[in-house]
N, C-alpha and C positions, 0 to 999 in steps of 0.2 A: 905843322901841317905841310905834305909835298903837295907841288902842284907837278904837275908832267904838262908840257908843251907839246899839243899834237896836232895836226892837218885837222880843218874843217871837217864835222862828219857828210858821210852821203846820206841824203833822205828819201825817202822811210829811212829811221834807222831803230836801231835794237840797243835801247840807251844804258841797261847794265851792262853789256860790251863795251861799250866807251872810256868806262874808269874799272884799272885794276885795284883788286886788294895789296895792299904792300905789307910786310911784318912791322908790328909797331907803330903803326901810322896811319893818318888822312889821310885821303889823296880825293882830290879836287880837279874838275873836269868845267871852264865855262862854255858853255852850247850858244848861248846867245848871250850879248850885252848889247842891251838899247837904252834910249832915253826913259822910259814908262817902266822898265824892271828888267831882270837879268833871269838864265836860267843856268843853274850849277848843278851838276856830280857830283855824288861825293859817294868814296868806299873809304868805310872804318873798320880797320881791324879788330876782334874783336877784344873790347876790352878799352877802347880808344874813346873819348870825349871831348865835344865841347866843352869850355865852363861857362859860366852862367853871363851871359850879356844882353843887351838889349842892340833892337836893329829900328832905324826911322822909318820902317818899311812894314807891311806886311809880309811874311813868311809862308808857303804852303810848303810842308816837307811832303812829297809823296817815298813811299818805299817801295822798290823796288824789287829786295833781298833781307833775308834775314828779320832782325828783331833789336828795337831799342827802347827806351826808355825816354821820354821826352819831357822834360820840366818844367812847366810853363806858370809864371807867379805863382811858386813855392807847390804848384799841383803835378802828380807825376800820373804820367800817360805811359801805357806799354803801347808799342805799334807794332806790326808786323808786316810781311811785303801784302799789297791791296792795299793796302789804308792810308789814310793822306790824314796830315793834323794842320790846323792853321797855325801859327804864332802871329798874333797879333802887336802892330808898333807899338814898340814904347814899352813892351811889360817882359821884365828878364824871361829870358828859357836858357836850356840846355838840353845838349842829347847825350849820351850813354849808349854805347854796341853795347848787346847783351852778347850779339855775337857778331863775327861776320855780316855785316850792314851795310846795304847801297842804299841811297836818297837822291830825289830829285828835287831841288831848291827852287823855289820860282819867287823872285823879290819881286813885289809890285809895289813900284813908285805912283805916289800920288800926287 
């Protein structure tokens, strides 16, 4: 996974702008990090994946772009941009671009 280091955005902002596509790759954007949860970026090339892990946290993926696959305790989810899926602590997921895919991650610590 690349991360890119970039200046604070301006708000309002238009959050698929924020993180480009790169060939072959992640790329990971963090917008906030706090004490109570973090919000992340993320554009998948298409074809690019998680694997399957667990997070101590709650997960909301919102989509932004595109279309993925999202595998949550052996159960597979298609998403596409609108749709937001939870990952709940503690239980493996994974995501899958089916193609071209931006997400927005929101961890909520508890």
């Amino acid at each position: 996974m690349t991360s890119v280091q970039r200046e604070e955005p301006k708000w309002p902002a238009e959050l698929a702008a924020l993180v480009q596509y790169q060939p072959a790759a992640i790329v990971s954007r963090a917008i906030v990090q706090a004490a109570g949860g973090s919000v992340t970026l993320f554009a998948f090339d298409e074809g690019q994946h998680l694997s399957e892990h667990t997070a101590p946290f709650d997960a909301l993926a919102h989509v932004l772009e595109g279309a993925a696959t999202v595998v949550i305790s052996g159960v597979a989810y298609q998403v596409e941009a609108g749709q937001a899926i939870l990952m709940p602590a503690n239980k493996p997921h994974a995501v899958q671009a089916q193609q071209h895919f931006k997400m927005v991650l929101t961890m909520i610590r508890s």
